[in-house]
N, C-alpha and C positions, 0 to 999 in steps of 0.2 A: 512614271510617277512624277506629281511636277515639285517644284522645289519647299513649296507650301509642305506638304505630305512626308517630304522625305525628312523635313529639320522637324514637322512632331511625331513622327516614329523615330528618330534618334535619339530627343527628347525623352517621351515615356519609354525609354529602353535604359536611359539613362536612371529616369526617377525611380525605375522597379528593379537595376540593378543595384543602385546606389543606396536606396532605399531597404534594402532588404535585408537580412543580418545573414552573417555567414552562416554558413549550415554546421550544425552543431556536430562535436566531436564526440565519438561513438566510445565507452568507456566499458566492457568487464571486470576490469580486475581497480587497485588501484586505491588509494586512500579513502574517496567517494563510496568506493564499494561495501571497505570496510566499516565506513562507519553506518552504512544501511545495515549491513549485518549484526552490530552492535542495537539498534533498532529493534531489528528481527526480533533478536534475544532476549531485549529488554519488555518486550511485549508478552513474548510466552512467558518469561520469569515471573511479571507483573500480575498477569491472571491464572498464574498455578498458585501465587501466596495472596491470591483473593484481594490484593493492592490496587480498588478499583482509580485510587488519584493516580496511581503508577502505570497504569494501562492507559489511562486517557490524556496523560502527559506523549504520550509516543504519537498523538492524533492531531493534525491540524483541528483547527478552530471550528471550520468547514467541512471536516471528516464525512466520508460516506460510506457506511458498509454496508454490505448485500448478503447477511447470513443465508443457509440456504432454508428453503421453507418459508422464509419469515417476509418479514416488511422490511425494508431501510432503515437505517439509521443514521441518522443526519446530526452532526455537530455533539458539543462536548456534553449539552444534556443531557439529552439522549442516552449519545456512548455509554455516558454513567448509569446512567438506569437498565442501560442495556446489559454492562458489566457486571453491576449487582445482582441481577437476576439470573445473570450467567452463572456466577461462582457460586447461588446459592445452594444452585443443584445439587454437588459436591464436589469433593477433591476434586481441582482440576491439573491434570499430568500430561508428559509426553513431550514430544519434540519434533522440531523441523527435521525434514528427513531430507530436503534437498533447497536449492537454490540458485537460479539463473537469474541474476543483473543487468540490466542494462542501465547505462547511464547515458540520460540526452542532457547534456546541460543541466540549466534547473530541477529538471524531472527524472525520474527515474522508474523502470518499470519491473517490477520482480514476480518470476513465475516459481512457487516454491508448493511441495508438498510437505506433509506431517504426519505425523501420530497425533492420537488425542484422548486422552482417558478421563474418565467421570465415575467418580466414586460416589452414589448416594450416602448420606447416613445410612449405615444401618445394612447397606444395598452392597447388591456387586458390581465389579471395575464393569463397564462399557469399553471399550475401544474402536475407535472409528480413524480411518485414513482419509484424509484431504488431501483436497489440491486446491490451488487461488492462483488471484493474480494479489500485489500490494502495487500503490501507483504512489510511489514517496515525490515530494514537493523540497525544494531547498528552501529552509530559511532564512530570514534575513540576516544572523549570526552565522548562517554559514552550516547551521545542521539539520539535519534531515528528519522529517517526522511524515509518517502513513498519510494519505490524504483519500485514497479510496481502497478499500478493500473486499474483496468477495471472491468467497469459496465453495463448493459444495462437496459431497460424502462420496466416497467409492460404494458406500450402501446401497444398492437399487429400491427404487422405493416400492416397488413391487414386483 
């Protein structure tokens, strides 16, 4: 190789290692974690007391979720419309029954299952178990709020 060749292969070896950010630190457990969890929480609490500003506060701006059956649901519009409609159904109950963390830096990625109960007026409890993933985003302040989410039912649909 003549000397042309070998000073810009040193060059862009240079510019793509220099250039590049260190690879990010792999987190389960840990303050970060915690306060995803606090999230979590504050989500399911949010739409068991029908608190549709409280469930859309836990959602980026840009929120994306993928209920199963349905359409997307894109941004805090939406969310809302989507919330209301949600909790009109009835009672809504239950809890997170599991949750695995990951934290990459900014991002974070949660694979977690649930309970999920719906009480109609008038009606009897439902119960369905899920599973999702949540894809939380860090704030500028430093907290964490859902940026995508999507689940679907241990129900087979036939």
């Amino acid at each position: 190789m003549n000397t042309k060749w070998k000073v810009a292969a040193v060059a862009l070896l240079l510019t793509v290692g220099l250039g590049c950010p260190q690879p990010m630190q792999e987190a389960t457990s840990g303050p970060d974690v915690d306060a995803i969890n606090e999230v979590r929480a504050a989500e399911f609490a949010a739409m068991a007391a029908g608190d549709i500003e409280a469930a859309v506060a836990v959602f980026t701006d840009d929120c994306v979720l993928m209920p199963p059956n349905g359409a997307a649901v894109v941004g805090h519009e939406a969310l809302g419309a989507w919330v209301q409609a949600f909790t009109e159904m009835g009672a809504i109950g239950g809890e997170y029954t599991g949750s695995d963390v990951v934290v990459l830096g900014d991002w974070a990625i949660e694979r977690y299952t649930a309970t999920m109960t719906v009480t109609p007026p008038g009606g009897e409890t439902a119960e369905e178990t899920i599973k999702g993933i949540h894809i939380y985003r860090r704030q500028a302040d430093g907290s964490w709020k859902i940026a995508q989410d999507v689940w679907n039912s241990d129900i087979p649909l036939y």
